[in-house]
N, C-alpha and C positions, 0 to 999 in steps of 0.2 A: 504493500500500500504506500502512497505519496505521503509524505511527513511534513504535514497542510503547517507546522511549528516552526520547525529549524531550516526549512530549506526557501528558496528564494522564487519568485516567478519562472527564470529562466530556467534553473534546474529542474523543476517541476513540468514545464513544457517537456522539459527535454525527456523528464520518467515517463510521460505521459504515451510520448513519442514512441518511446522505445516499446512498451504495452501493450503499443496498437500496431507496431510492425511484429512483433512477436505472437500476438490473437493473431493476425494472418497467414504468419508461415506454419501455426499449427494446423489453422483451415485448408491447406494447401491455396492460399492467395498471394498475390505480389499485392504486396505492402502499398506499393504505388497507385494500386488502385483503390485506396480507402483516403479519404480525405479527414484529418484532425480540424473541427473549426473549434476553436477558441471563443466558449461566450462569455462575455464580457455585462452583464445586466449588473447594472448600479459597480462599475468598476471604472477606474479613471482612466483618463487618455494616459496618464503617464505608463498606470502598467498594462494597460494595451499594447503599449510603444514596447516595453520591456520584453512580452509575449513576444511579437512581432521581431525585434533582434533576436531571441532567439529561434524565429525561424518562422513562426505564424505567420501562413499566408492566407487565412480566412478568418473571418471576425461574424459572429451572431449577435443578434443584439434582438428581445425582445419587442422593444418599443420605440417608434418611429421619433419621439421627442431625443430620446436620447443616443437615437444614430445622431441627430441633427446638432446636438449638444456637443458630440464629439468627433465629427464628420472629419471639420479642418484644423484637429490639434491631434489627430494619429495618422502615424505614416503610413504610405501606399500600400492598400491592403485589400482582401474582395469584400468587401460586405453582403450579409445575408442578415436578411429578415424571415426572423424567425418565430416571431409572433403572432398573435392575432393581429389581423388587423384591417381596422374600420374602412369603410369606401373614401371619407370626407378627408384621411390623411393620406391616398394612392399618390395625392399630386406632390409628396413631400417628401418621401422616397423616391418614387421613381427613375431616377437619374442620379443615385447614390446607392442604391444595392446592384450586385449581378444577380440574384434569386430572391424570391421570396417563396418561402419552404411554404404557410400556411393557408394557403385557398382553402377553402372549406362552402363556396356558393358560388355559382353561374354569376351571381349579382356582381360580387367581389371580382367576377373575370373580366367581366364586359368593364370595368371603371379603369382596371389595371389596364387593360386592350384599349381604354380610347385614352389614358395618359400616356401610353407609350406612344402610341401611335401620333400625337401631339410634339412627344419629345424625339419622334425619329428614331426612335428603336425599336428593340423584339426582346422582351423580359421572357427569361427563363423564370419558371413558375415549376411548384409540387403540389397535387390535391394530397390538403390534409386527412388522416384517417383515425376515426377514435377507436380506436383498436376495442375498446369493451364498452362503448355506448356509456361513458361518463358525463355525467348531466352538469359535471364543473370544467368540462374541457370541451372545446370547439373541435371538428371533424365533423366529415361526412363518416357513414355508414357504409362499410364496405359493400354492402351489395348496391350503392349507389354508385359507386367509381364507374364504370362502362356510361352509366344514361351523361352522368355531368362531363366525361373526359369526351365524348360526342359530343357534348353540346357545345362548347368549348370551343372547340377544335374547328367546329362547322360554324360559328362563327365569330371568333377572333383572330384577325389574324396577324396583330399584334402581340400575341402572347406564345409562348413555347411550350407546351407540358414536356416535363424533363422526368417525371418519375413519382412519388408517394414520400410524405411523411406519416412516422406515428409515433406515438408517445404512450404507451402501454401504463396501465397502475403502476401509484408509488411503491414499493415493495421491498423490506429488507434481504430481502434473497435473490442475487442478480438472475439465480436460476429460475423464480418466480415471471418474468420476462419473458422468459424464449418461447414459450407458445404464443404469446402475442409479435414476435419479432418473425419467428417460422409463417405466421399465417400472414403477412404484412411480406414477405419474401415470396411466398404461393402465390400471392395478390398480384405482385413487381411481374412474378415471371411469367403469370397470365395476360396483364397487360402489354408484354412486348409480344402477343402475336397478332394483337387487335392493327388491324389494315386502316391507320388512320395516315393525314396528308404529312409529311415525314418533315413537312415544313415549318408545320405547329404541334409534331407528335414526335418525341424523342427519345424514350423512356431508356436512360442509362444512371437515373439515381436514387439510391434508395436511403432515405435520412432517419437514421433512428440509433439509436443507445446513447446515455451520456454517462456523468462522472460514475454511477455504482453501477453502470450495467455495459456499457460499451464493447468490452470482449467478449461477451455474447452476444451482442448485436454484429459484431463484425462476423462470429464462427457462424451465424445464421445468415449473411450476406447483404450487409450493413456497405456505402460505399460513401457514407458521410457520420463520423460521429461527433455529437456535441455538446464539448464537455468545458464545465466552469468551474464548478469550486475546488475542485481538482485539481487547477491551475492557477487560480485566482485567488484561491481563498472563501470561506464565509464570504456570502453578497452585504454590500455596504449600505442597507437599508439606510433612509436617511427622513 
């Protein structure tokens, strides 16, 4: 385990690192294809920046105020949004994340599709999934992913479906997880034979496990994990 006491951001990046290339060479994976994003919710730009010299090339951040807060005081980095989030803040990210992991409504696509499509790009996008129909976490219903990832698709064509998130129950036992990480992985590997325009259908990413559960997530076929206090520390409510 990470020694959250005596050790410092960067070394912790770096145990982090090592944990997640090691969960892959057991799964028979190249390391290369799992992405560490570093999240960063109620953390400062400075140790963002610290994250980031040690190697961090993606940054998660919850809530769209506080990409904003710290957009232009951290160095060159990918932002992802990985929160909920509302249609009235789309135009306030847009042109500051490359992903936004949590779609969860047709509504929430069409605002992302016509702010891109304003700013001159093509947002790569995840339909959120609430892996056990939790009534305090946002997601679609997996037997919804087919009707919404069509409707999407046919017609935005500002926006990219790249793959699925999910965020299974909190649960002290990382083993508690893999049936929701397994059936969120059946879900990924169903959705790549679905015949959609290859133009706004891309499905190469699958975003789930964080700081207690991640090497399970990856042994189940995890290809982004996203892990904070792990790295960070306790979050600095304020």
């Amino acid at each position: 385990m990470v020694d959250i006491v005596s050790t410092g951001i960067a070394e912790r990046y770096s145990q982090i690192l090592e944990r997640k290339n090691a969960a892959a060479v057991r799964s028979g994976r190249d390391p290369v294809e799992i992405t560490l994003m570093a999240v960063t919710k109620t953390h400062t730009p400075d140790e963002i920046n610290e994250a980031i010299a040690a190697g961090a090339t993606d940054i998660g951040e919850n809530r769209v105020q506080e990409v904003l807060e710290k957009y232009d005081r951290v160095d060159p980095v990918r932002w992802h949004l990985i929160g909920h989030l509302q249609t009235n803040k789309v135009k306030n990210i847009i042109d500051k994340v490359v992903m936004i992991h949590s779609v969860d409504s047709v509504r929430l696509a069409r605002e992302i599709d016509k702010r891109a499509g304003a700013a001159g790009l093509v947002m790569d996008i995840l339909i959120e999934i609430n892996s056990a129909m939790e009534e305090t976490k946002t997601g679609i219903a997996a037997g919804d992913l087919k009707s919404i990832t069509e409707e999407i698709t046919a017609e935005c064509g500002n926006i990219r479906i790249r793959g699925i998130m999910c965020i299974p129950p909190i649960a002290a036992d990382p083993e508690d997880a893999r049936p929701y990480f397994r059936e969120a992985r059946e879900l990924f590997e169903t959705m790549k034979t679905w015949d959609l325009p290859s133009d706004r259908f891309c499905p190469d990413t699958l975003s789930m496990g964080m700081s207690g559960d991640f090497e399970v997530a990856i042994e189940e076929g995890s290809t982004i994990v996203r892990v904070g206090s792990s790295i960070f520390g306790p979050r600095n409510y304020r």
